[in-house]
N, C-alpha and C positions, 0 to 999 in steps of 0.2 A: 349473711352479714353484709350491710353493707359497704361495699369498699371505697367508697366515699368519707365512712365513718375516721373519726382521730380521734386517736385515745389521749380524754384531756388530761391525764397524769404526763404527757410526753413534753418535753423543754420543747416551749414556741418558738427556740433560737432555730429547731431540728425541722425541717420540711418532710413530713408523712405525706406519701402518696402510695398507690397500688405497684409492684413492680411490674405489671404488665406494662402501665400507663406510660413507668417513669421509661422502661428501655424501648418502646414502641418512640414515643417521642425523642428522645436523644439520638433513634439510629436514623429516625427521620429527618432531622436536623442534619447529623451526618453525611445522610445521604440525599440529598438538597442541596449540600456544600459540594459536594463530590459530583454532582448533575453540573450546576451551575457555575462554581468556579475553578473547576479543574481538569474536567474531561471532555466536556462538548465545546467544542465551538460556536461562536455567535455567527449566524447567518451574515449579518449584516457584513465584515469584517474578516471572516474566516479566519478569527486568531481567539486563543483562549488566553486568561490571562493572564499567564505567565508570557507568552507571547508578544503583546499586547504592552504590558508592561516594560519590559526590553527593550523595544522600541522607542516606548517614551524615554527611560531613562537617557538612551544613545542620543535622541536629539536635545533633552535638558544638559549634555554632557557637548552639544553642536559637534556632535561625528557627522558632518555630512556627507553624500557622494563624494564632494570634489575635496575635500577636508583630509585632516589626517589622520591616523588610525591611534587607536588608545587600547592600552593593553587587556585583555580579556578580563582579568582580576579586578580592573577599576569599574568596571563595566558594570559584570557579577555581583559586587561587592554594593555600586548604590543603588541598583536594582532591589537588591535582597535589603539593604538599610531604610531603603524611602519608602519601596510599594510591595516586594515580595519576602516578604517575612520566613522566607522557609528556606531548605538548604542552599549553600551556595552553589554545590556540585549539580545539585538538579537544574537549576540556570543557567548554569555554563553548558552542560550536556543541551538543553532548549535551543540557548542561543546558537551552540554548535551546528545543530542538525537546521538552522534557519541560515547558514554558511554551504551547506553540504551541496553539492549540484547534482547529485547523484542522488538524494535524498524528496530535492523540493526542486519543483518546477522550475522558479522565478525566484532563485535567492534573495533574502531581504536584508544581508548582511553580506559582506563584504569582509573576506577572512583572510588574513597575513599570516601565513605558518600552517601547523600538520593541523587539521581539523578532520584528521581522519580520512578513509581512503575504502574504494566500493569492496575491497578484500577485507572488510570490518574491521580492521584497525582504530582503537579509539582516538579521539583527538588528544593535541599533546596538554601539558598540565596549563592551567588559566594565566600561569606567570610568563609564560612562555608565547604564547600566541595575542595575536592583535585584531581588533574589528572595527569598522565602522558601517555605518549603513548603506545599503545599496539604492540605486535610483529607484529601484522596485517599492525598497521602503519608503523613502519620501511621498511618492504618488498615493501613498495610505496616507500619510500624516498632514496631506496638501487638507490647508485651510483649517486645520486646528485652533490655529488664532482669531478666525472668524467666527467663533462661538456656531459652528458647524455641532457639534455634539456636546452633550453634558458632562460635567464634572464631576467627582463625589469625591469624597473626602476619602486618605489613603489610610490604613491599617492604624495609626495613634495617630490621626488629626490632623498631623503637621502640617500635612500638604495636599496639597489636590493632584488627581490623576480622571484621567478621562473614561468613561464607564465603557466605550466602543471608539475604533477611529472611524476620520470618513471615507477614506477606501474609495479611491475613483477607479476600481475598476473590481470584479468578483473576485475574489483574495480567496472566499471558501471553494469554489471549482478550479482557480487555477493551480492553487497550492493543494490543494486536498488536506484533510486531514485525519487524523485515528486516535482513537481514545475509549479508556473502558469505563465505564461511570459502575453505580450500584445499580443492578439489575437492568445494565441498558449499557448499548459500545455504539461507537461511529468508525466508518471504517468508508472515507471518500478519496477517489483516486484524482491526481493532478491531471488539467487539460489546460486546452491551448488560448490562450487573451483570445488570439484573433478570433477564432473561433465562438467565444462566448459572447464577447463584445457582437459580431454579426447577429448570435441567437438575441440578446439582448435590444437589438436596434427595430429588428421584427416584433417581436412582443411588445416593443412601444407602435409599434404601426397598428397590430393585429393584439391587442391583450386580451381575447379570447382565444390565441391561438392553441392548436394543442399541444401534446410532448410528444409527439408523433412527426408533426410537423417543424418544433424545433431541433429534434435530430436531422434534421437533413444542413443543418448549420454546426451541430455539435455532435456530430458523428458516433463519438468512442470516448476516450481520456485519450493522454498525450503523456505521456509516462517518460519523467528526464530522460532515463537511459536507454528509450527506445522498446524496439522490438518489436514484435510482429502480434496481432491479435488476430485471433482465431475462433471467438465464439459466434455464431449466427448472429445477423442483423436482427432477427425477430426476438433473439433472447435478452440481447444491448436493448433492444427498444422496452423490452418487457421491464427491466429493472430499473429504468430512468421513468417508467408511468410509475412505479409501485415507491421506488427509493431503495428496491434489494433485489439483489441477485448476485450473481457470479458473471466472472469476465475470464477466457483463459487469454493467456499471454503467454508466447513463447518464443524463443532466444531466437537471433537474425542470425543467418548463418547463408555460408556458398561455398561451391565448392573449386579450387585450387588446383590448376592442371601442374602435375611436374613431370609430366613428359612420360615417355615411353608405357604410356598405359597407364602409371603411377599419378594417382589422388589423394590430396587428404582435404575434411571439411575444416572448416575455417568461421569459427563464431566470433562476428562481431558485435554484435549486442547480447547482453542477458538479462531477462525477466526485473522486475523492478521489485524491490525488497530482497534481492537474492544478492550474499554474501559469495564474490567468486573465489575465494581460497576453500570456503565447503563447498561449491559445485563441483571444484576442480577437485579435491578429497572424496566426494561421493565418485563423481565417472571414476576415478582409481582402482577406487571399493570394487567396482563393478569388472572393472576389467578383470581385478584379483581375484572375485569368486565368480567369476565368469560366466554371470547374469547375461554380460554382452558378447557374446562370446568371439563375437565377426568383429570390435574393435581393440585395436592391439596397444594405442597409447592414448595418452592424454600428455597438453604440454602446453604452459602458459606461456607467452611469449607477448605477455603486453608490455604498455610502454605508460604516454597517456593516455589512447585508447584501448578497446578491449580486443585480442587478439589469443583466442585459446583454440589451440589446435586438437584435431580428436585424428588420429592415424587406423585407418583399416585395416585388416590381417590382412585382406588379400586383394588386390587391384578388381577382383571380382565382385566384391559386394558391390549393393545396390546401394548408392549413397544414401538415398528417400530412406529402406528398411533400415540403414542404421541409425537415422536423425528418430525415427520415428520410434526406433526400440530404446534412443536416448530419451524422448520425451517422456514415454510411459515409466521412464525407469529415474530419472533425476529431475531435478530443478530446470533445466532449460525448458521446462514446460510447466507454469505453474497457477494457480485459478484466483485470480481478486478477486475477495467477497465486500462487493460493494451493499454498502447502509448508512446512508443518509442521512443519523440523526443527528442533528443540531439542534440548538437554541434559537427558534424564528423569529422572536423579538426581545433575542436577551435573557427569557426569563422560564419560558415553555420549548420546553421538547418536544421533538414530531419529527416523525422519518416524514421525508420529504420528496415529493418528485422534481426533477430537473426543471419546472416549472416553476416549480412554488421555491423553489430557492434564488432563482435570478427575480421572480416577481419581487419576493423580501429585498433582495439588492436594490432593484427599481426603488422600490419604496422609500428605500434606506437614501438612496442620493435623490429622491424628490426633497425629503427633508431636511437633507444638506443645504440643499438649494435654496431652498427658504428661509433656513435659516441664516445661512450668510448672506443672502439678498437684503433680508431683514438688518444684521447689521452694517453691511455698507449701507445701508440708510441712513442708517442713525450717525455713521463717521460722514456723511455727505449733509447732513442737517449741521453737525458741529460744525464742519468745514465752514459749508456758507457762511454760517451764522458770523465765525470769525473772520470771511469776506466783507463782509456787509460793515463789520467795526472797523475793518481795514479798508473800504472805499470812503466810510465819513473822515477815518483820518486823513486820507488822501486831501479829500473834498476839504476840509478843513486843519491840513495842516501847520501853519502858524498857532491858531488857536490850542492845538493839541500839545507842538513846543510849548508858550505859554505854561500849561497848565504841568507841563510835566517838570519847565526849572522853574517855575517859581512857588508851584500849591504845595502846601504841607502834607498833604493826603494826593497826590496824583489820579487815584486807583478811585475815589470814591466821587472825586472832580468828574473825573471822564464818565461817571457811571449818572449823575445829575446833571451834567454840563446839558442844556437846552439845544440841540442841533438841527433844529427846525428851521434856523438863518444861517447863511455862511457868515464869515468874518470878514470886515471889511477889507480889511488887508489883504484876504482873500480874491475877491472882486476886483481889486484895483491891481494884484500882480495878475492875472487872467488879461483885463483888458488892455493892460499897459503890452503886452504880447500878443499882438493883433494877428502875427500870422501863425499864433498855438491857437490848437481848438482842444479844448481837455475832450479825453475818450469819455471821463466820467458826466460830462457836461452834453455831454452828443449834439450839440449844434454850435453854429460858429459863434463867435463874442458878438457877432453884432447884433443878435438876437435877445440881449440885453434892453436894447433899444426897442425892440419891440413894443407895440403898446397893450395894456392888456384887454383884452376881448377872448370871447367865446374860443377862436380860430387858434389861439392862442394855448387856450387850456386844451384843448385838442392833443394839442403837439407837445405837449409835456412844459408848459410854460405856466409858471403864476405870480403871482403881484409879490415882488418886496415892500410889503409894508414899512419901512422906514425911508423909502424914497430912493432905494438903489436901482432903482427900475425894474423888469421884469427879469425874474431868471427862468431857467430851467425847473421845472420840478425833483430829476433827479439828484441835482445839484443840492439840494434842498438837506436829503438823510431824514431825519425822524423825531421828532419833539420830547420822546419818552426817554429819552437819554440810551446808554452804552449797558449790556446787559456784562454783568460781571465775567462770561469768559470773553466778549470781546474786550472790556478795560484791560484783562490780561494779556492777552494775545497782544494788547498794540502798546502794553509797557513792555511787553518782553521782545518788541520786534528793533530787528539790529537798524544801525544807524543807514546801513549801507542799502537796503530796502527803500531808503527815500527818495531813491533816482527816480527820475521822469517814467521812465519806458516799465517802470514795475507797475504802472497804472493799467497798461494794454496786457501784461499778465493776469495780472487780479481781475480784469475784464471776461478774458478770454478763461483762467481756469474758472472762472464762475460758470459761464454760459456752458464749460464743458459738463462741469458737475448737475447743473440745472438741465441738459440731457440725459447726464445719465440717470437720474434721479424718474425723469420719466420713466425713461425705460423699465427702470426696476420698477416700477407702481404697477407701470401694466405689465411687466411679468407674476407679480403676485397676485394680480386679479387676474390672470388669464393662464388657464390649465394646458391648453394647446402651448404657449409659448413655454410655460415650465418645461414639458415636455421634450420643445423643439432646443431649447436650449442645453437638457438633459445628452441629447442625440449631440447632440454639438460636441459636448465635454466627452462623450462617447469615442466618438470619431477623433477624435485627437488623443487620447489614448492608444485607440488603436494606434494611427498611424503612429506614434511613439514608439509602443511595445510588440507592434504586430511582424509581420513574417520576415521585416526589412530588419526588425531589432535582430541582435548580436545573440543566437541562439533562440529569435520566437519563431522559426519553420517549425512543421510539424514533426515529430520525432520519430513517436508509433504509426506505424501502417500497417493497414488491414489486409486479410487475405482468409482462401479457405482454409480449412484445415484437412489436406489432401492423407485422409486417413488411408494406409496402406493395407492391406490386406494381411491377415497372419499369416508369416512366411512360418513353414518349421521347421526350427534350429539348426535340424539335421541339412536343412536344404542350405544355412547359410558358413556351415561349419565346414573349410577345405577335409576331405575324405584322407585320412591316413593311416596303415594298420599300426596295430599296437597289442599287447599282450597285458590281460588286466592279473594283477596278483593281489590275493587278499591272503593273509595271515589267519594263523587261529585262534591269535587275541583279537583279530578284527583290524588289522594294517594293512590300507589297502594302498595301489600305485598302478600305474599305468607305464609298463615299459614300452622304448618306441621299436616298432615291428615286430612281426611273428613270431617269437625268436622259439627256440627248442624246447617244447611242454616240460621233456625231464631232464632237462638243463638246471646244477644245482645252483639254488641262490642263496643271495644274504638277509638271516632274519637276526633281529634282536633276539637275546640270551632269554631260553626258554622257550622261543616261540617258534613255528614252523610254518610250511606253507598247509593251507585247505583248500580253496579255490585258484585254477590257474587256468585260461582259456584266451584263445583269440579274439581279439574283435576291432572293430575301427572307430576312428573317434565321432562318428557321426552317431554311432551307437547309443540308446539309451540302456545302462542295466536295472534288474530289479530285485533290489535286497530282501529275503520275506524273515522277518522275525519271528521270534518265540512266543511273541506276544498276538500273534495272530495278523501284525501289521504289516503292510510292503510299502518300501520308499525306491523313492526314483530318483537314478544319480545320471548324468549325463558324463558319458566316457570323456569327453571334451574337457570337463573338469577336472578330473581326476589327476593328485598330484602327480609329478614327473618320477621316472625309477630310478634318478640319482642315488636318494636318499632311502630307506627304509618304508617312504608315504605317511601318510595321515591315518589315526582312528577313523572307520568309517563313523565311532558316534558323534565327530564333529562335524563330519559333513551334512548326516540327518541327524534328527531326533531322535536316535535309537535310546531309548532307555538304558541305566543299565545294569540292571536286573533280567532284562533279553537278553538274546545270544540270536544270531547269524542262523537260520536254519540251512539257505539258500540262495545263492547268485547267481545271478545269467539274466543273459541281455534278453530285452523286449525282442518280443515277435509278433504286429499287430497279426489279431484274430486267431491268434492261438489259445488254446483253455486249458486249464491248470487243475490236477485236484490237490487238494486240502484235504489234511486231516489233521487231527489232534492226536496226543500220547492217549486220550479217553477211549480213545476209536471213532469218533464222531470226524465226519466229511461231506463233503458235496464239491461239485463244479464250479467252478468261474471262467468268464471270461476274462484273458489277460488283459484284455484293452481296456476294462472296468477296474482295472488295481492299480493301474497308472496314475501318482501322484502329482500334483502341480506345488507341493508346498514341502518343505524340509520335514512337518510332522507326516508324512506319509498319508496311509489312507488304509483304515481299518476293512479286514475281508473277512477272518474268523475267528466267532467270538471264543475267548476261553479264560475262565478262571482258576487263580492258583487252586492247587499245586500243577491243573493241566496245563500243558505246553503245546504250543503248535508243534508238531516235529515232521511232516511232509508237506514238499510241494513239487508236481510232478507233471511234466506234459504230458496230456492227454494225446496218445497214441496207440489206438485200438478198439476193441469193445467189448471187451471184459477188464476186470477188475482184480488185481489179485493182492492180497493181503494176508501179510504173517506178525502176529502175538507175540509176545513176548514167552509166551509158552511154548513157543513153536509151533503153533497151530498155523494152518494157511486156508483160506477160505477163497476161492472163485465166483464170482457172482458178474451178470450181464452190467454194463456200462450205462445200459439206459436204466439199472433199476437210481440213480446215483439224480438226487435232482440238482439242475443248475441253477445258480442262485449268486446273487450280488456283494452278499453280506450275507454272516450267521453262526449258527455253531454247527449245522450239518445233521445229516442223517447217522444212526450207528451202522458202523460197516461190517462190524466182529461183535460179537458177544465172548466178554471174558467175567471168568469167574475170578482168578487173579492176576495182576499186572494189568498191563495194557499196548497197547499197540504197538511196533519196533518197526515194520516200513509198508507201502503198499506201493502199488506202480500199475499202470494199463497196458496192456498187450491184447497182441488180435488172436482170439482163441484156435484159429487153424494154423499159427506158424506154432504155437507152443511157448511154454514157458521159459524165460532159460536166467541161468543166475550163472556164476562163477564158484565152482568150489574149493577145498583149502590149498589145494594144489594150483589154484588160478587157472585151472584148465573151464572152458564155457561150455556148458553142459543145458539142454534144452527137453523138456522133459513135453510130450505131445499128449500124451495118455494121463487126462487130468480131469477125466470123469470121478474120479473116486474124490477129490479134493472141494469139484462142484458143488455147489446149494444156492439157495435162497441169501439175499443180502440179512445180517444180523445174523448167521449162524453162527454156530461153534468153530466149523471148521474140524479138518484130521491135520495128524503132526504132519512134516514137512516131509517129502520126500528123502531117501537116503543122499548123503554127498551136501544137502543144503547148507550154507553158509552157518557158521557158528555163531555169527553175530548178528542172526538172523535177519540179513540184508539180502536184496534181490542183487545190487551193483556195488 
């Protein structure tokens, strides 16, 4: 069928389309709205607009730099009434963060009250704080009124609003900006005026130059709050050709002598976008589950600057290995994912390289230029023109008195009046003043007398036809009479305008306008001087906002990233004994020093001790479960033995459906067997079960109802293992393979039950257990018990343990 088709029984009031068509189109529209006027920023201007709007409102409200402030709500309030039709709260939040210093480069507002604070505090409510704009924002809005950019009509008609400013200087690189659109984000980091303006002055020299070349003027970003940049030059260079990449930035920090051996480092910048009440809550985090284990405090001690102290356990650590086990581990190290997409003229998207967004800027203030060149034209054409009305009235002023007390129409006299003769009246007060020379007349009175000839016309001289002798030609004015805005202009000129010496003005602002009027002709015919006068407005920006302005030095500085080498834990953890005790619900603690193995302690009601052993806190242990899995706990962490300790399942991931089979501290290069309650076993090496992560690291496989139930250092080279039936089997060590992960080899064949314990011993010392007596008994003649791995096995020796355990 085709889906074009309309069923003509359906009301023509009803629009029938396909629903593909109808929701393909509507989220297209949507998402065109979402591109264009909400998420990307315009190249030209670097503001979106909501932004943009803001701004205008603040100067139709004349908030300016040197002005007073007007409270946040009135601001908000005709922003959202005239041009931004959507919430107030989102405007205010806009305008906020265009306050913030911490936030934006080059603030463009100008904030009186809490607008918020770099510990994410929001700003205080709109009734309560005040704004006006910053000088930052005026250098956007400079020449608005010069029909510099267009206009368009706001949200219901009312009024007009400007579709871009003109931005005398890069507003999209110095402020940077971020935003998510549909199916596309911008994510540009703030840098330095000086700096761009430099890049900017070369690409007008050199505009094939490359981005290569103009990084050596715009280095990096310049990030309000500082800090130190740490990514390769080659990789800065790569994302400013392409428009994407990453940039790491990490926290400025030094360190703090206080004396006798004793340091602490001392951060005074941190990363940009990082909230410092959750930095200072993560390094806490860290210290408490003792990720860092070599740092002992953390401690804010700002003021208006940032000053967050991190204290070392031990005057010994290496300051480097702890900044550096801080970056890996929090915010003071964090990576800008720089993308570049904006709107290049307004209307299209395109990630952009550092080139082609200051080229767009050039572009964008060539057509400034022109345009308002263009209309001071047009205000220096009107001018004249009402020069020109106002030197015939000079030239002819009685006749203009005249016409203006006696004519019934003034306006339409002046605009017919014949002014191709002076008045006589005129003439005879001129001469009767023999030592006045009118500036308008440009030669003395007696040139009057002159006779008329050729020599004559030359020098601006021509015949009064009714016998006044010869005058000046200038003196003369124009036959076609007064064009309707000079008749205005000289009814509406004040009385006090009619002194003498307003002649040498009118003279002089004429001839000043009649240059400058040059000049602008051959600036719009000539592409060099556009240029050269571009550079001009350039350079005085800078020098405005550049390294001498009131925070435009450079912020961020660059450095390597003196990556340390992996120190291990153990090497940074002061060495002290301790006594690990684990429960048989699984509560573990860490007492401090050796103290007496069968020294009674205190457990919670019900539970007892299972594991109890020496060890120090540099020590790692390794917990092996029932489920076949070993986790790694560092003694260092291990609660104190105040208390009763912690579940070890909160420290790892133990399941809890497992059980604890076995603990004891690591012993690099030592090997382990495994087995199961099935009988199935094999080798590992310990150094391969060693986890890096709280969920451990699986070594042998088993499924329910099997359980892992031994893990045992490998010492010796036989193998001895007893059933549940009491059966004991001996087999060589090497028949056993070693293996990384698995379910193992069978070690016992049983008909019923399954496995109860095994253990390695060196077959020439003998076997030995402890019997019910606790006396240790060692059995050497264990030929009859020998076989092949997977036997049956013979019952256990007389005396062996009834719970058929070797220990």
């Amino acid at each position: 069928m085709d889906e074009d088709a309309i069923d003509p029984k359906m009301n023509p009031r009803d629009v029938a389309e396909p629903l593909r068509r109808a929701i393909g189109e509507r989220y297209l529209t949507y998402a065109l709205s979402t591109i264009m006027h909400r998420a990307l920023p315009d190249a030209r201007d670097g503001l979106k607009p909501v932004h943009r709007r803001i701004l205008y409102a603040m100067r139709r409200l004349r908030l300016s730099p040197t002005g007073g402030f007007l409270k946040s709500a009135k601001i908000s309030g005709d922003t959202m009434g005239d041009f931004h039709p959507h919430g107030d709260a989102a405007i205010y939040d806009a305008m906020a963060r265009l306050a913030q210093d911490f936030t934006i480069r080059y603030p463009l507002v100008d904030g009186q009250g809490n607008f918020g604070n770099i510990d994410g505090d929001n700003p205080a409510a709109s009734r309560y704080t005040e704004a006006r704009m910053s000088i930052m924002a005026e250098a956007l809005l400079d020449g608005l009124d010069e029909n510099a950019v267009d206009f368009r009509d706001n949200y219901d008609g009312r009024l007009q609003e400007p579709s871009v400013l003109p931005a005398s200087y890069p507003n999209l690189l110095a402020n940077g900006a971020s935003g998510i659109a549909v199916g596309m984000a911008t994510n540009i980091p703030p840098h330095n005026i000086g700096e761009l303006i430099d890049a900017c002055l070369h690409l007008i020299k050199a505009p094939e130059a490359r981005d290569d070349t103009l990084l050596q003027y715009v280095p990096g970003p310049d990030f309000p709050t500082g800090g130190v940049i740490v990514e390769p030059t080659d990789n800065i260079a790569q994302a400013y050709r392409t428009g994407r990449g990453s940039i790491r930035l990490r926290a400025k920090w030094e360190v703090e002598d206080l004396g006798r051996g004793q340091w602490q480092a001392v951060v005074t910048e941190i990363p940009y976008q990082v909230q410092k009440s959750k930095l200072v809550e993560r390094i806490a985090e860290l210290i408490q589950t003792k990720k860092v284990p070599i740092l002992a405090d953390v401690r804010d001690e700002s003021a208006d600057d940032i000053r967050m102290i991190l204290e070392p356990k031990s005057k010994n650590v290496d300051p480097d290995v702890l900044m550096n086990m801080l970056f890996r581990n929090s915010d003071l190290e964090v990576r800008f994912s720089l993308n570049m997409n904006v709107l290049i003229d307004g209307v299209t998207p395109k990630v952009c390289s550092l080139k082609d967004v200051l080229r767009a800027f050039l572009d964008f203030r060539r057509d400034v230029l022109l345009r308002r060149s263009r209309h001071r034209m047009a205000k220096i054409d009107d001018r004249l023109e009402k020069l020109e009305g106002f030197i015939i009235a000079f030239l002819n002023l009685d006749r203009v008195i005249d016409i203006i007390r006696y004519d019934d129409d003034p306006r339409a006299a002046l605009m017919f009046e014949d002014w191709s003769r002076p008045h006589q009246a005129t003439i005879q007060r001129a001469t009767s003043e023999s030592d006045y020379v009118s500036p308008l007349i440009g030669v003395d009175i007696k040139a009057l007398e002159l006779a008329e000839d050729e020599d004559a016309l030359a020098r601006g001289i021509v015949d009064d036809s009714d016998g006044g002798g010869s005058v000046p030609r200038r003196f003369v004015g124009r036959s076609e009479g007064l064009s309707d805005v000079q008749a205005e202009a000289i009814l509406n000129m004040r009385l006090r305008s009619l002194r003498r010496l307003e002649e040498l003005e009118l003279i002089s602002e004429r001839d000043a306008l009649m240059e400058e009027r040059a000049g602008l002709e051959d600036l719009l015919e000539s592409g060099d001087l556009q240029w050269k006068r571009i550079a001009d407005e350039l350079r005085d920006v800078r020098k405005k906002f550049g390294k001498d302005y009131d925070g435009g030095a450079r912020r961020t500085v660059f450095a390597e990233a003196a990556e340390a080498e992996d120190v291990p834990i153990e090497a940074m953890i002061e060495r002290e004994p301790i006594t690990v005790v684990c429960s048989q619900m699984g509560w573990i603690r860490a007492m401090t020093g050796h103290i007496d193995l069968n020294r009674e302690l205190k457990f919670k009601d019900g539970d007892g001790p299972r594991f109890i052993f020496h060890a120090e806190t540099t020590d790692r242990l390794l917990a092996f479960g029932s489920n076949g899995r070993f986790f790694t706990v560092s003694a260092a962490n291990l609660p104190g033995g105040r208390g009763m300790g912690e579940p070890l399942r909160l420290i790892v991931d133990l399941p809890n459906e497992a059980e604890i089979v076995d603990l004891f501290i690591h012993k690099p290069g030592r090997k382990l067997l495994l087995a199961s309650s099935a009988g199935d076993g094999f080798v590992v090496a310990e150094d391969d079960v060693v986890a890096q992560t709280r969920a451990g690291k699986q070594a042998l496989n088993v499924k329910e109802p099997v359980r892992a139930s031994v893990c045992t250092p490998v010492e010796g080279d036989h193998v001895a293992v007893v059933g549940e039936n009491r059966k004991v089997l001996i087999f060589p060590l090497d028949e056993l393979p070693e293996m990384g992960r698995g379910k193992g080899v069978r070690l016992q064949k049983y008909k019923d039950g399954g496995l109860s314990d095994a253990r390695t011993f060196v077959l020439a010392e003998g076997l030995s257990w402890q019997d019910p007596a606790g006396r240790t008994r060692t059995e050497t003649a264990l030929e009859e018990w020998t076989a092949k791995r997977a036997s049956a096995g013979r019952m256990a020796p007389r005396g062996f343990p009834r719970d058929n355990r070797f220990t």
